[in-house]
C-alpha positions in Angstrom: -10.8 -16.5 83.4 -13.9 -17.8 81.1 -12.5 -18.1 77.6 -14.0 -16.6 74.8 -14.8 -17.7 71.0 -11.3 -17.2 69.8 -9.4 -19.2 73.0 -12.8 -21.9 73.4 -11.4 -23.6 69.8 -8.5 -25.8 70.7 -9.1 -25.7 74.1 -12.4 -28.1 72.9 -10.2 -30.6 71.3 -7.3 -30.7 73.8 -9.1 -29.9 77.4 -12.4 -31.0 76.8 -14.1 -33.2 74.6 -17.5 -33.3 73.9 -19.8 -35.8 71.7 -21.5 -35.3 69.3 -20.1 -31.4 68.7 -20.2 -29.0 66.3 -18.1 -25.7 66.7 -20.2 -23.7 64.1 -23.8 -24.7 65.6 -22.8 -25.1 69.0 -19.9 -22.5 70.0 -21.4 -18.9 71.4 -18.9 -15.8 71.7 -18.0 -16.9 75.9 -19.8 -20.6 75.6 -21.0 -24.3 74.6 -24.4 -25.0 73.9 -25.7 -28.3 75.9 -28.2 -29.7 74.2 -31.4 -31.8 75.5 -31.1 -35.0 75.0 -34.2 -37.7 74.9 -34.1 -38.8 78.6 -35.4 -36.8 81.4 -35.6 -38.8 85.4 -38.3 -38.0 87.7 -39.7 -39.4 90.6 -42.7 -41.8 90.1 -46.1 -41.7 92.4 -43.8 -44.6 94.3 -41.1 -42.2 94.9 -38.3 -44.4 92.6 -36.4 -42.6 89.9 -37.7 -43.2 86.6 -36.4 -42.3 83.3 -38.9 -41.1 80.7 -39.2 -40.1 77.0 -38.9 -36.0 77.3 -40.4 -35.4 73.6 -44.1 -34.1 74.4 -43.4 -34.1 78.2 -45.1 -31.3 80.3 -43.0 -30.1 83.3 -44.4 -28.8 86.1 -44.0 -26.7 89.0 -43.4 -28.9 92.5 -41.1 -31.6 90.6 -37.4 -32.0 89.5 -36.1 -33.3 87.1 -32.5 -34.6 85.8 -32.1 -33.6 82.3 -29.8 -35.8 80.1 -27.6 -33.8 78.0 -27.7 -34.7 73.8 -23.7 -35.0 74.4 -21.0 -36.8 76.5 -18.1 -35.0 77.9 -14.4 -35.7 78.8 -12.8 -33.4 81.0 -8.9 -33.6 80.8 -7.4 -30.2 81.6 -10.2 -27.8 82.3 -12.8 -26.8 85.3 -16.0 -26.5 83.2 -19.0 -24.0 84.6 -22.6 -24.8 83.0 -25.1 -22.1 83.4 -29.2 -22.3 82.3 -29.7 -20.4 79.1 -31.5 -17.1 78.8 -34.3 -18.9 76.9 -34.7 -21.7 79.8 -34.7 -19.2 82.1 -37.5 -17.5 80.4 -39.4 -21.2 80.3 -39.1 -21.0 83.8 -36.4 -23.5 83.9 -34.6 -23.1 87.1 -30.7 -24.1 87.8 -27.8 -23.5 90.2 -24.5 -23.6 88.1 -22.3 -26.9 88.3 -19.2 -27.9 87.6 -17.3 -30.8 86.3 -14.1 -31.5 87.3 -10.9 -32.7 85.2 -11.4 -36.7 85.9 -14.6 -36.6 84.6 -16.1 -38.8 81.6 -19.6 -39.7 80.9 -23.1 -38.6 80.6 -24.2 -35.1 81.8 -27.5 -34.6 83.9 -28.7 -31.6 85.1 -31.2 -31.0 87.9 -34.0 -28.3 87.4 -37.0 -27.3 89.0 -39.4 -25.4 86.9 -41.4 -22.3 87.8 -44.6 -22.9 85.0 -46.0 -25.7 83.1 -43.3 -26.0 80.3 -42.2 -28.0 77.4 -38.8 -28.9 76.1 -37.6 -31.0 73.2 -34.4 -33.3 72.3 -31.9 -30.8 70.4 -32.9 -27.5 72.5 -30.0 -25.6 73.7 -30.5 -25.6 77.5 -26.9 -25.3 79.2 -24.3 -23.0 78.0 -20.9 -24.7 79.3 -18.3 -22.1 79.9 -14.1 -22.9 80.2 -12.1 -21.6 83.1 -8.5 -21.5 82.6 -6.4 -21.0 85.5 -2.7 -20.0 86.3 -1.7 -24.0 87.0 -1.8 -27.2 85.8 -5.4 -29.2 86.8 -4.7 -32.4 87.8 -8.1 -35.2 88.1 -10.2 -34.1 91.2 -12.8 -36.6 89.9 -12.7 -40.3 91.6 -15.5 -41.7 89.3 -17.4 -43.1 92.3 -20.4 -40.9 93.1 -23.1 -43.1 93.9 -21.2 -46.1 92.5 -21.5 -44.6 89.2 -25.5 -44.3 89.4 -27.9 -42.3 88.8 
């Protein structure tokens, strides 16, 4: 079950804990707004993984890019679902849903691909993070070592 407004709450201080956070600015009735954070990674013209400034950055069709979230996350007790805002979508943003699994602690990228020339800035709501409870106790699914803990 996704939780709504009422349930989200303490479930956000207990399950899942995310930095910085703001229930009033950030909370929706089913959802967690992710915000954009300053660093976006694309491929260079030598192929290598590069981070760059995202303020003023164009993105265009043919690329992707891994979008660093504003905030950090800690998942204790929770399977968290992150879906691409109706305004993103609308950018052309596009996004298959993710998930992040109790275990987890650190950074949040997310890969997109964009259909248009678009703009984004640091602070835009781009994710909405929903919580699904389930009938049982989670226990960590998360190991910590993707990729050694790269990028």
């Amino acid at each position: 079950m996704i939780l709504n407004k009422s349930k989200l709450g303490g479930k956000l201080t207990r399950n899942v804990i995310l930095t910085p956070f703001d229930f009033k600015e950030d909370v929706d009735e089913f959802s967690v707004k992710i915000r954009v954070g300053q660093t976006v990674y694309f491929r260079d013209d030598n192929k290598k993984l590069q981070p760059h400034k995202i303020a003023g950055l164009v993105l265009k069709p043919g690329e992707v890019y891994l979008i660093e979230a504003a905030q950090t996350v800690n998942v204790k007790s929770a399977v968290v679902m992150c879906t691409l805002n109706e305004r993103m979508r609308r950018l052309g943003l596009v996004y298959s849903p993710g998930f992040f699994y109790p275990g987890y602690e650190g950074k949040m990228l997310f890969a997109v691909s964009v259909a248009r020339n678009t703009t984004i800035k640091p602070g835009d709501a781009f994710i909405s993070m929903h919580l699904i409870e389930g009938g049982t106790n989670f226990k960590s699914s998360y190991d910590g070592k993707y990729n050694g803990g790269k990028i």
